[in-house]
MOPAC internal coordinates of N, CA, C and O (Angstrom, degrees):
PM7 1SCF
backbone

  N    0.0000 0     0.00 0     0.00 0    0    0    0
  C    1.4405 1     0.00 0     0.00 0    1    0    0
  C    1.5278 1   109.65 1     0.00 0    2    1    0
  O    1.2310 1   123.10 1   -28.64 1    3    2    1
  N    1.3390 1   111.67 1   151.36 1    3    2    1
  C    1.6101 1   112.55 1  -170.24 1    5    3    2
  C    1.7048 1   100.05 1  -113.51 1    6    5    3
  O    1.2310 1   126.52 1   -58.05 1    7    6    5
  N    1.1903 1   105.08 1   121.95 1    7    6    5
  C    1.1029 1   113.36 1  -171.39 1    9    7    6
  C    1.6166 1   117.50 1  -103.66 1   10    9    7
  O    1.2310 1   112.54 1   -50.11 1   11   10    9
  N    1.3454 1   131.68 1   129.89 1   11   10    9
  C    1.5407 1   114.99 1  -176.07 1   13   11   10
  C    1.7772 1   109.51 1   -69.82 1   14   13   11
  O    1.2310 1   125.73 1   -25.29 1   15   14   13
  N    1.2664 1   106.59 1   154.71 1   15   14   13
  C    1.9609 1   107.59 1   178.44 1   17   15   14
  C    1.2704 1   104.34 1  -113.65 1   18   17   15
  O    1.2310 1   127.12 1   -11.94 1   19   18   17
  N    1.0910 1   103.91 1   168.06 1   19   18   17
  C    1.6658 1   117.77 1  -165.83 1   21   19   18
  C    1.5472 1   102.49 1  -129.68 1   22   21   19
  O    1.2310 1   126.74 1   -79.69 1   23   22   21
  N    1.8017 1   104.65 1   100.31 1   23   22   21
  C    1.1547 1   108.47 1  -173.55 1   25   23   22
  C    1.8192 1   115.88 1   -84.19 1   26   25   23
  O    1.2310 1   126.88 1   -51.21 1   27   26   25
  N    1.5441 1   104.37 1   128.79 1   27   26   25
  C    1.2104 1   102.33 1  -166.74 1   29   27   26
  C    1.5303 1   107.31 1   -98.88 1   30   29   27
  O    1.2310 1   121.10 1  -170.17 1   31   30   29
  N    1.1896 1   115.50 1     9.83 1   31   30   29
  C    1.8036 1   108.82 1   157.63 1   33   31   30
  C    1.6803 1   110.79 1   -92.03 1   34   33   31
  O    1.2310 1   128.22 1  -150.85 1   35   34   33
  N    1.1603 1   101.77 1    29.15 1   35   34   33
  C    1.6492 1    93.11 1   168.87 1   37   35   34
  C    1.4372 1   108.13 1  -153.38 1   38   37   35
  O    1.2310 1   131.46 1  -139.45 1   39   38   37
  N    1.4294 1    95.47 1    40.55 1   39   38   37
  C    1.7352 1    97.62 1   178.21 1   41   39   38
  C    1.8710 1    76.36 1  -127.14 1   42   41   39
  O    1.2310 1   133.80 1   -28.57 1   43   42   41
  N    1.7636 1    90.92 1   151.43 1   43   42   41
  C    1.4255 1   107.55 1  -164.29 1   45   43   42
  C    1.9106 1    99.38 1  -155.82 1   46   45   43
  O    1.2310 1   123.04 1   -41.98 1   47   46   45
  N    1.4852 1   111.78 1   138.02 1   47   46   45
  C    1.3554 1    97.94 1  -145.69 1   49   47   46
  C    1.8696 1    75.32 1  -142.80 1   50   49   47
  O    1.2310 1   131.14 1   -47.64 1   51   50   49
  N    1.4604 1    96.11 1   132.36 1   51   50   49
  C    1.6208 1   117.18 1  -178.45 1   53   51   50
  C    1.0541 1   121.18 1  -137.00 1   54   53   51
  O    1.2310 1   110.47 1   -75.81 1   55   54   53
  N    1.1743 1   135.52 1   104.19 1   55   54   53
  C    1.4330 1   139.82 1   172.37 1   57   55   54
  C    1.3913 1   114.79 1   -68.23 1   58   57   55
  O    1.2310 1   122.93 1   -63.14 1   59   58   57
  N    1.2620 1   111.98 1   116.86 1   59   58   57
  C    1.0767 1   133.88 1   172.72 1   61   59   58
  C    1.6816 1   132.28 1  -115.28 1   62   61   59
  O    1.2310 1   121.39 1   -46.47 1   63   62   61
  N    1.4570 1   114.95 1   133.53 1   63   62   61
  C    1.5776 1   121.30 1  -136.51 1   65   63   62
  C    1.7262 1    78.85 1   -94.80 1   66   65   63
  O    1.2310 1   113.87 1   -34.92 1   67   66   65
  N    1.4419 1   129.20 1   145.08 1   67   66   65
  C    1.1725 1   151.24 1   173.40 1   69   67   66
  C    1.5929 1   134.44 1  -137.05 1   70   69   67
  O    1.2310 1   108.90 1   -13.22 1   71   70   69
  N    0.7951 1   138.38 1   166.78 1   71   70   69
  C    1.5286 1   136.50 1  -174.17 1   73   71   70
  C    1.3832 1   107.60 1   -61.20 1   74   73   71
  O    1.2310 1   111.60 1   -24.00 1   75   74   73
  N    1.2926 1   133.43 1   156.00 1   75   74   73
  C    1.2712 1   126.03 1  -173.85 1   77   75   74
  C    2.0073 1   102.19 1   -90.77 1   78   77   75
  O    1.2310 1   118.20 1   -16.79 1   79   78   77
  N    0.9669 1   121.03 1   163.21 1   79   78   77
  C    0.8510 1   132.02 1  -172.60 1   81   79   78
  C    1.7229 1   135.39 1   -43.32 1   82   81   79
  O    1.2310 1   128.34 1   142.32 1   83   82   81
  N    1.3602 1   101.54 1   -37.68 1   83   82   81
  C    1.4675 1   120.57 1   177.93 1   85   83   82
  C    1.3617 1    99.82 1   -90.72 1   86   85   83
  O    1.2310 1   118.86 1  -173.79 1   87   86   85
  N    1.1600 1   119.78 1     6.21 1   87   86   85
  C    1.9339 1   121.14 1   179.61 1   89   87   86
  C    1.7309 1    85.37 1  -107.72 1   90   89   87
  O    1.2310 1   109.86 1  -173.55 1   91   90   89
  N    1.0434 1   136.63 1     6.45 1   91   90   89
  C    1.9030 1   127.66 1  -161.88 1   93   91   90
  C    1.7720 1    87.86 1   -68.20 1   94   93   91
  O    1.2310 1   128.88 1   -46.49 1   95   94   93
  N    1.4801 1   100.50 1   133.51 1   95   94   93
  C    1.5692 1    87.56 1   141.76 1   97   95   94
  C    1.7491 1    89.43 1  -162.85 1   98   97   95
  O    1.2310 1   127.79 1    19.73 1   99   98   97
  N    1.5664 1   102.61 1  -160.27 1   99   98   97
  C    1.6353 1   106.70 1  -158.30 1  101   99   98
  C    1.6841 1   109.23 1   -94.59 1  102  101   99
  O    1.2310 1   119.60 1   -49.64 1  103  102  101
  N    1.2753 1   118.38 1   130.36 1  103  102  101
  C    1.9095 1   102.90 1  -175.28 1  105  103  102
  C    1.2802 1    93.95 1  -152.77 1  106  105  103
  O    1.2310 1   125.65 1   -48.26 1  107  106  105
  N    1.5322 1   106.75 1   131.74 1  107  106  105
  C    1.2924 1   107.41 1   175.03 1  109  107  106
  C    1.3995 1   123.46 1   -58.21 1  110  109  107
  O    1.2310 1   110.18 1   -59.52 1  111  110  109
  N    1.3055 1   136.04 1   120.48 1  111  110  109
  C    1.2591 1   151.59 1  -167.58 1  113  111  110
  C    1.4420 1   112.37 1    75.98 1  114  113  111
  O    1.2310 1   112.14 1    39.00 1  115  114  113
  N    1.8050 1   132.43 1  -141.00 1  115  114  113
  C    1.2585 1   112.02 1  -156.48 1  117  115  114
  C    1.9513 1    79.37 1  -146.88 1  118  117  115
  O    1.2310 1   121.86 1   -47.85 1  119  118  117
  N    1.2350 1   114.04 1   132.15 1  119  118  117
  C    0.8789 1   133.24 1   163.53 1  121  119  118
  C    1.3124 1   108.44 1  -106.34 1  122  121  119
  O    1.2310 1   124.73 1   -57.44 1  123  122  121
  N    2.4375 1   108.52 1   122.56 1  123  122  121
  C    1.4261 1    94.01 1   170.97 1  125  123  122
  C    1.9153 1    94.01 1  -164.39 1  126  125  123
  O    1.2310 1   120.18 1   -21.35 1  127  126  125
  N    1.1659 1   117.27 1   158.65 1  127  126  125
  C    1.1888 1   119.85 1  -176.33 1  129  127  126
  C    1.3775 1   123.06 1   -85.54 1  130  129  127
  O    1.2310 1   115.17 1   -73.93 1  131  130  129
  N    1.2575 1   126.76 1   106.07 1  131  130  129
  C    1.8630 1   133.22 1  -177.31 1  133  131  130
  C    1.5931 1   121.03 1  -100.68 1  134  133  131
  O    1.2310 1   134.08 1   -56.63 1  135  134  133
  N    1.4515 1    90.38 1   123.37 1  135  134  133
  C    1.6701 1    80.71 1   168.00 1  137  135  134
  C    1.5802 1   140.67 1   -58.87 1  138  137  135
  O    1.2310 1   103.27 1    43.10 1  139  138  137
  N    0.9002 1   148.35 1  -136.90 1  139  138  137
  C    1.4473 1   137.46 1  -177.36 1  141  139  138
  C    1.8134 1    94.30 1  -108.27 1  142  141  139
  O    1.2310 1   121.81 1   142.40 1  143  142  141
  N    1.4745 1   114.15 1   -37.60 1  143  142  141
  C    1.4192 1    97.06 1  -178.83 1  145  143  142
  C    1.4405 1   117.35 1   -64.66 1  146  145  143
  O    1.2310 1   129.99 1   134.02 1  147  146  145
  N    1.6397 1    98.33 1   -45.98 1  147  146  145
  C    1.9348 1    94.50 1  -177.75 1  149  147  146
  C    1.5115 1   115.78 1   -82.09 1  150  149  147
  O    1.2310 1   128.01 1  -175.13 1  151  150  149
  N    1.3218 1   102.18 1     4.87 1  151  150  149
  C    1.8458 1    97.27 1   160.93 1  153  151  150
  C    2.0968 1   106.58 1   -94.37 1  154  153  151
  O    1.2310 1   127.00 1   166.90 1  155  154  153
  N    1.2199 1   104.14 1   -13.10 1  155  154  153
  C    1.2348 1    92.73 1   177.98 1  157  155  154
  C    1.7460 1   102.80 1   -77.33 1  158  157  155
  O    1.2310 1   128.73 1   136.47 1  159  158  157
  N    1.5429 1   100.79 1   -43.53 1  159  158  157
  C    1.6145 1    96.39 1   165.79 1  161  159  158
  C    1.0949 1   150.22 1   -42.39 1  162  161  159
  O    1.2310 1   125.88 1   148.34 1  163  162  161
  N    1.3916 1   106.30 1   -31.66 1  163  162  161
  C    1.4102 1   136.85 1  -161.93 1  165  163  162
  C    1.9878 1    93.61 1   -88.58 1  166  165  163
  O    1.2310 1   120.02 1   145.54 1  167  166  165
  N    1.6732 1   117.56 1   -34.46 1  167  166  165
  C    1.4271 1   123.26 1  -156.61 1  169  167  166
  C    1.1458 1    93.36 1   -74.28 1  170  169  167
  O    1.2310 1   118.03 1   144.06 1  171  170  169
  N    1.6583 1   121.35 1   -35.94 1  171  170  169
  C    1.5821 1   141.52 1  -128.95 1  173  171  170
  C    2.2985 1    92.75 1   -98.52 1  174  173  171
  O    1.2310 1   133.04 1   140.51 1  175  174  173
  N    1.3366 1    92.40 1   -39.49 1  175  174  173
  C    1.7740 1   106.07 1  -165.96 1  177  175  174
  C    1.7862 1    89.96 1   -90.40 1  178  177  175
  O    1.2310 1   107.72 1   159.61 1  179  178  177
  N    1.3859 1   140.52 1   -20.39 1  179  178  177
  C    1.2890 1   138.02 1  -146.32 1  181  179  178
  C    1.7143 1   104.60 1   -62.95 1  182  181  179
  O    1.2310 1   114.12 1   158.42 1  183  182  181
  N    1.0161 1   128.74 1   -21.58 1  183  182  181
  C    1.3698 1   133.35 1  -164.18 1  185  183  182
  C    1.5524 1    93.55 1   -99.98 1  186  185  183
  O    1.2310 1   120.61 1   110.75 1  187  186  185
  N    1.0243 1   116.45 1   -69.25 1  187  186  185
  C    1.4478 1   125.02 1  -172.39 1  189  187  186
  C    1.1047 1   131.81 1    -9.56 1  190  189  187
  O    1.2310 1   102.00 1   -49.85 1  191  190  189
  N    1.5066 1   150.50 1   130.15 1  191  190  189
  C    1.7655 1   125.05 1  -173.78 1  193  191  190
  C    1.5298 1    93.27 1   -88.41 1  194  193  191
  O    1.2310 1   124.99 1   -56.40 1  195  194  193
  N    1.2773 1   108.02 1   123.60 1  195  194  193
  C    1.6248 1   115.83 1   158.45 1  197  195  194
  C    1.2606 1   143.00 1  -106.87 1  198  197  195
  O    1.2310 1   114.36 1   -50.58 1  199  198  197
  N    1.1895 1   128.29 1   129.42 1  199  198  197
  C    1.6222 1   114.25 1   174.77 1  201  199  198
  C    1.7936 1   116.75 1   -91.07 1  202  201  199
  O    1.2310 1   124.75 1   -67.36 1  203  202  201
  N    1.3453 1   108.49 1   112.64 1  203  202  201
  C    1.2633 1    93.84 1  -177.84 1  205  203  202
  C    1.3142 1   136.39 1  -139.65 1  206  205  203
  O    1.2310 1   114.39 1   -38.94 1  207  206  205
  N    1.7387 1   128.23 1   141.06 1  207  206  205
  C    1.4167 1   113.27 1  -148.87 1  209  207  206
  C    1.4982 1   100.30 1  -107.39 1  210  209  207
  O    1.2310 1   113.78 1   -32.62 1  211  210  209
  N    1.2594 1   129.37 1   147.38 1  211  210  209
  C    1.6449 1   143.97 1  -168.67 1  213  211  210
  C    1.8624 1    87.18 1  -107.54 1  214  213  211
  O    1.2310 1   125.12 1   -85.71 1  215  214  213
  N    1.2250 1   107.78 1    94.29 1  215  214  213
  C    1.7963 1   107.65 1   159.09 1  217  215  214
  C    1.2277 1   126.90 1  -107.61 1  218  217  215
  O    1.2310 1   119.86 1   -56.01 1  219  218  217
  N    1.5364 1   117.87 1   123.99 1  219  218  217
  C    1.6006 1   116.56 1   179.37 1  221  219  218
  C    1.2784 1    99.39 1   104.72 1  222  221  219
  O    1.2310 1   113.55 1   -44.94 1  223  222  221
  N    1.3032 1   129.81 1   135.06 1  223  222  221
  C    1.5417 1   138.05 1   158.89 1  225  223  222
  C    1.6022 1   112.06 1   111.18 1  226  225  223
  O    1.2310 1   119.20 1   166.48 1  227  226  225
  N    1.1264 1   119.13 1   -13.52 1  227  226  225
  C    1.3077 1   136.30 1   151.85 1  229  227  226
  C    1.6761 1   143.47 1   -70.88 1  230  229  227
  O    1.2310 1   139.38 1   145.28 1  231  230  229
  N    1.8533 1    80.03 1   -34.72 1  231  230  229
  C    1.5996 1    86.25 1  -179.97 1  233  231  230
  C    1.7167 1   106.09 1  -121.61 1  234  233  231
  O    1.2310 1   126.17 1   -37.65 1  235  234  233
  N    1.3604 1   105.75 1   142.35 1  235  234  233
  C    1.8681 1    95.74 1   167.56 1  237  235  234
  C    1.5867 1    64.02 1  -149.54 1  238  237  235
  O    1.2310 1   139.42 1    14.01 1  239  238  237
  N    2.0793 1    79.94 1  -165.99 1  239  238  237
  C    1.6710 1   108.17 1  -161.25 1  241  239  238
  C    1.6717 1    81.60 1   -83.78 1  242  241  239
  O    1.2310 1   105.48 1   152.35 1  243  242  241
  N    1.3895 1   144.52 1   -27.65 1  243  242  241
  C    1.7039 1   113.69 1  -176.32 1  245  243  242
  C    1.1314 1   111.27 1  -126.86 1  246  245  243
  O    1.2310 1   120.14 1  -145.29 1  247  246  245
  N    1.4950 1   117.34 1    34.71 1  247  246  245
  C    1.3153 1   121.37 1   172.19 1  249  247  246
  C    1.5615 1   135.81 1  -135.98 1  250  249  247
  O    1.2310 1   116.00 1  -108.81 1  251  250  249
  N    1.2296 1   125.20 1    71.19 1  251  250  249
  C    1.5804 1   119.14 1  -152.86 1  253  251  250
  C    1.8426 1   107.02 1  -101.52 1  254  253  251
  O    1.2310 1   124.86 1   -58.06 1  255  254  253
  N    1.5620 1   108.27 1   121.94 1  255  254  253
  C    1.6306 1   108.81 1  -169.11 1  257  255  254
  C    1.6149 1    85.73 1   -70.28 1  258  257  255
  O    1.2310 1   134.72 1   -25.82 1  259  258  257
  N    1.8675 1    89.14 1   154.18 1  259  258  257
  C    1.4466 1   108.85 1  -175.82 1  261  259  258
  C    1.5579 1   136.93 1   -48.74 1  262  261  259
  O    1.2310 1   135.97 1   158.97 1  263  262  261
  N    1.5716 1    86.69 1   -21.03 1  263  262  261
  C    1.3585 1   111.24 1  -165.46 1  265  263  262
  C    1.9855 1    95.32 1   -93.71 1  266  265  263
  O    1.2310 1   108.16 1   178.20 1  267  266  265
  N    1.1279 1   139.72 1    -1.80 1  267  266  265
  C    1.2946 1   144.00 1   176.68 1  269  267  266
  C    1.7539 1   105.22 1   -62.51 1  270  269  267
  O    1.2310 1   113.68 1   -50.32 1  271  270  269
  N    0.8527 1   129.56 1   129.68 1  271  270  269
  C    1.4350 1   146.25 1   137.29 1  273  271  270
  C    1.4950 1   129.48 1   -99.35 1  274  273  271
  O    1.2310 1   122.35 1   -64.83 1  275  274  273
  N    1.3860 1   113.11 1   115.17 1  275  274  273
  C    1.8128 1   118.72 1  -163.92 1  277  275  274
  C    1.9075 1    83.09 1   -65.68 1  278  277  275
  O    1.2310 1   130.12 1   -28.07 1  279  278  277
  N    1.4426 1    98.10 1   151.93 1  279  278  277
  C    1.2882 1   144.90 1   155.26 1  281  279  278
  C    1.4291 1   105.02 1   -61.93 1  282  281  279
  O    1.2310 1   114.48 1   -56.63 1  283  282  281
  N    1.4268 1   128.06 1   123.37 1  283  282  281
  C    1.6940 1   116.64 1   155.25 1  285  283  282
  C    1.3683 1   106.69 1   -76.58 1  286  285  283
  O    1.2310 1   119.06 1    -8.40 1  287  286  285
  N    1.2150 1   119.40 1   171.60 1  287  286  285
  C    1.9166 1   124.55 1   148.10 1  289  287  286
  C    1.9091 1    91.18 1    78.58 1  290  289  287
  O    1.2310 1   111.11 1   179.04 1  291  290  289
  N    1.3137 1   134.33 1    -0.96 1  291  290  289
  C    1.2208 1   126.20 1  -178.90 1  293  291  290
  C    1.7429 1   102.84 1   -77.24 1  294  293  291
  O    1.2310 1   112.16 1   -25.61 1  295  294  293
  N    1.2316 1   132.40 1   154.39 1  295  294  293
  C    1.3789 1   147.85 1   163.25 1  297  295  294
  C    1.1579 1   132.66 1  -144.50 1  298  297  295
  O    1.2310 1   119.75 1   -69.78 1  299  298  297
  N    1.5712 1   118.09 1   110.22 1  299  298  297
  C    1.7187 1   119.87 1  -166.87 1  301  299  298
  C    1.8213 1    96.48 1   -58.76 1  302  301  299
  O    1.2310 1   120.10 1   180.00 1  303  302  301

């Protein structure tokens, strides 16, 4: 069976500063503040097709965004 690979020289990982948590609410697309380097980054990747995952800031212990669906079979 042919399986697709997951090339890891083209995964690229940016922290990005966001509202704190009790400010969460729902907005179409992603509002967030960049410095001049990761806006030069951001100018440089803008065309590009990307797949991309938003981790952290969504989930705590009393706060789950609307759009969350629990996992079965997960265990802290």
């Amino acid at each position: 069976m042919n399986y697709p690979t997951f090339d890891t020289t083209k995964v690229m990982t940016c922290v990005l500063p966001c509202l704190p948590e009790d400010c969460a609410c729902v907005v179409p697309g992603c509002v967030v503040l960049l410095s001049s380097e990761q806006a030069s980054i951001a100018h440089q990747i803008k065309e590009k097709p990307l797949k991309v995952a938003f981790i952290n800031g969504d989930l705590s212990h009393t706060y789950r965004h609307l759009g969350f669906k629990s996992l079965t079979g997960l265990q802290r």
